[in-house]
C-alpha positions as CSV (number, residue, x, y, z in Angstrom):
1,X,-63.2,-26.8,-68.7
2,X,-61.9,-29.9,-69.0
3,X,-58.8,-31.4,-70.7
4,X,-59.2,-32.3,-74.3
5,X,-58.3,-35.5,-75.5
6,X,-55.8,-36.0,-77.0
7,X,-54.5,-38.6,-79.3
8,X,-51.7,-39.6,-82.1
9,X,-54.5,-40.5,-84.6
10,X,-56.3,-38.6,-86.5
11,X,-59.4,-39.5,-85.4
12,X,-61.4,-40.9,-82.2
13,X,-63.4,-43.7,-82.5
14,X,-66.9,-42.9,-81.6
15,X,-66.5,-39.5,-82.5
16,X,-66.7,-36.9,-85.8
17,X,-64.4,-34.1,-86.0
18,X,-67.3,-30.9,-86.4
19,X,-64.5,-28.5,-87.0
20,X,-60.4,-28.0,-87.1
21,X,-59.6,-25.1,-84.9
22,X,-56.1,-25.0,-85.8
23,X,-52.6,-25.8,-84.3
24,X,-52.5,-26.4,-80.8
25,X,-48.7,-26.3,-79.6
26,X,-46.5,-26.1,-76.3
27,X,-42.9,-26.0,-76.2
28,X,-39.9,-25.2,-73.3
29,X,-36.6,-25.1,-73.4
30,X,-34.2,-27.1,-71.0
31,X,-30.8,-26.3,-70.3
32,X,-28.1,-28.9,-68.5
33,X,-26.4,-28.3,-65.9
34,X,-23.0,-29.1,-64.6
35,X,-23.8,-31.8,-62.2
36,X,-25.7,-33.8,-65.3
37,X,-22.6,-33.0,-67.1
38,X,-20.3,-34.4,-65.6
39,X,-22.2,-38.2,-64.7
40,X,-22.7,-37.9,-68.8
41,X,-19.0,-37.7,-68.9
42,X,-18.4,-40.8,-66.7
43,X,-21.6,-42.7,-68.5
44,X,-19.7,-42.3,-71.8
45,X,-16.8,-44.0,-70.7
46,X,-18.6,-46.7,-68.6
47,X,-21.3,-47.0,-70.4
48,X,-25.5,-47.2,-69.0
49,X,-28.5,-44.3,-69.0
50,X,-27.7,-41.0,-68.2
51,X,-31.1,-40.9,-65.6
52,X,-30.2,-36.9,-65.1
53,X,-30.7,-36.2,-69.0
54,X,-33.3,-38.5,-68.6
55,X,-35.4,-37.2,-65.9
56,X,-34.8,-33.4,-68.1
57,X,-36.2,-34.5,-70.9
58,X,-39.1,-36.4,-69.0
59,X,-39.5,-32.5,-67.5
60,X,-39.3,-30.8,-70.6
61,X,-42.1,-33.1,-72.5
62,X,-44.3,-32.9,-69.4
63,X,-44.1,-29.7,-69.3
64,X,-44.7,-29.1,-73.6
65,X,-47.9,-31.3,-73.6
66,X,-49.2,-28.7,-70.5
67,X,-48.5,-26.0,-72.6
68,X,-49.7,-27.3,-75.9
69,X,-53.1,-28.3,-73.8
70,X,-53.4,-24.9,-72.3
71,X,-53.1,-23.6,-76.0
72,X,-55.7,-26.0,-77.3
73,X,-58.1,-25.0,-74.0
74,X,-57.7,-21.5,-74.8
75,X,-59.1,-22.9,-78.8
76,X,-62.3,-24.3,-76.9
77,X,-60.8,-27.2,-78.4
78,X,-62.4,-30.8,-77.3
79,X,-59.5,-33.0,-78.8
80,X,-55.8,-32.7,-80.0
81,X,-55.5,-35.3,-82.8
82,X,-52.1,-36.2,-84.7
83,X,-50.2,-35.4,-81.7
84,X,-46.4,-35.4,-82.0
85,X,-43.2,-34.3,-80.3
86,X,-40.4,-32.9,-81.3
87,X,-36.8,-32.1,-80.1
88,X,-34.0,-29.6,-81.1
89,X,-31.0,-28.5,-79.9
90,X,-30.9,-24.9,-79.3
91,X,-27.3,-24.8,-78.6
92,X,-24.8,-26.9,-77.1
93,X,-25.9,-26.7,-73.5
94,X,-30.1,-26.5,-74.4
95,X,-32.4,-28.6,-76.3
96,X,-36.1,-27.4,-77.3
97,X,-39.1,-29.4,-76.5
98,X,-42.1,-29.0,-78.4
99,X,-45.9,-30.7,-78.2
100,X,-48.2,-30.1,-81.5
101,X,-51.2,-31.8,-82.7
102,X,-54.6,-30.6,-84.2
103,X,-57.0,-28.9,-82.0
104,X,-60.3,-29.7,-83.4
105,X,-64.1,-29.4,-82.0
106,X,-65.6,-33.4,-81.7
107,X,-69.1,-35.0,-81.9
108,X,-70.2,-38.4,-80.8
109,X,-71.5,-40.6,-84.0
110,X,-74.7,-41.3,-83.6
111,X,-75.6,-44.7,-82.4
């Protein structure tokens, strides 16, 4: 099976949603380490992009809109519409990642 597409609208040109299947979500949770700690230290008082917490968060999304599409494959979903993102801090040292959207079963308008 093939990925389903997925989109921030909520709806595909070209298409009819047939049927909502539900919520189709992934989420992970990332943890820093020392090493990205201590360059965030130094970037506060210099100043510029912390690329380390950049490149973990890049890691943690990636790895959220895998999820939330293995979720939505497991749906025998064809599209995740109204996709989002959102973040929280677990705790001090560990933020939460999460993917979510609409999994929904498509049709091409007729033309």
């Amino acid at each position: 099976m093939s990925d389903p597409i997925v989109t921030t609208i909520d709806h595909l040109p070209g298409y009819q949603v047939d049927s909502v299947l539900g919520l189709a979500r992934g989420s992970t949770v990332r943890a820093k380490h020392i090493g990205r700690d201590i360059t965030a230290l130094l970037k506060n008082i210099v100043g510029g992009e912390i690329k380390g917490y950049t490149e973990l968060l890049a890691e943690g999304r990636e790895e959220a809109i895998y999820r939330m599409l293995e979720d939505a494959k497991s749906l025998q979903a064809d599209a995740v519409i109204g996709f989002r993102f959102t973040t929280s801090m677990v705790s001090q040292a560990a933020v939460e990642i999460m993917a979510y959207g609409t999994a929904v079963k498509i049709k091409a308008n007729d033309a």
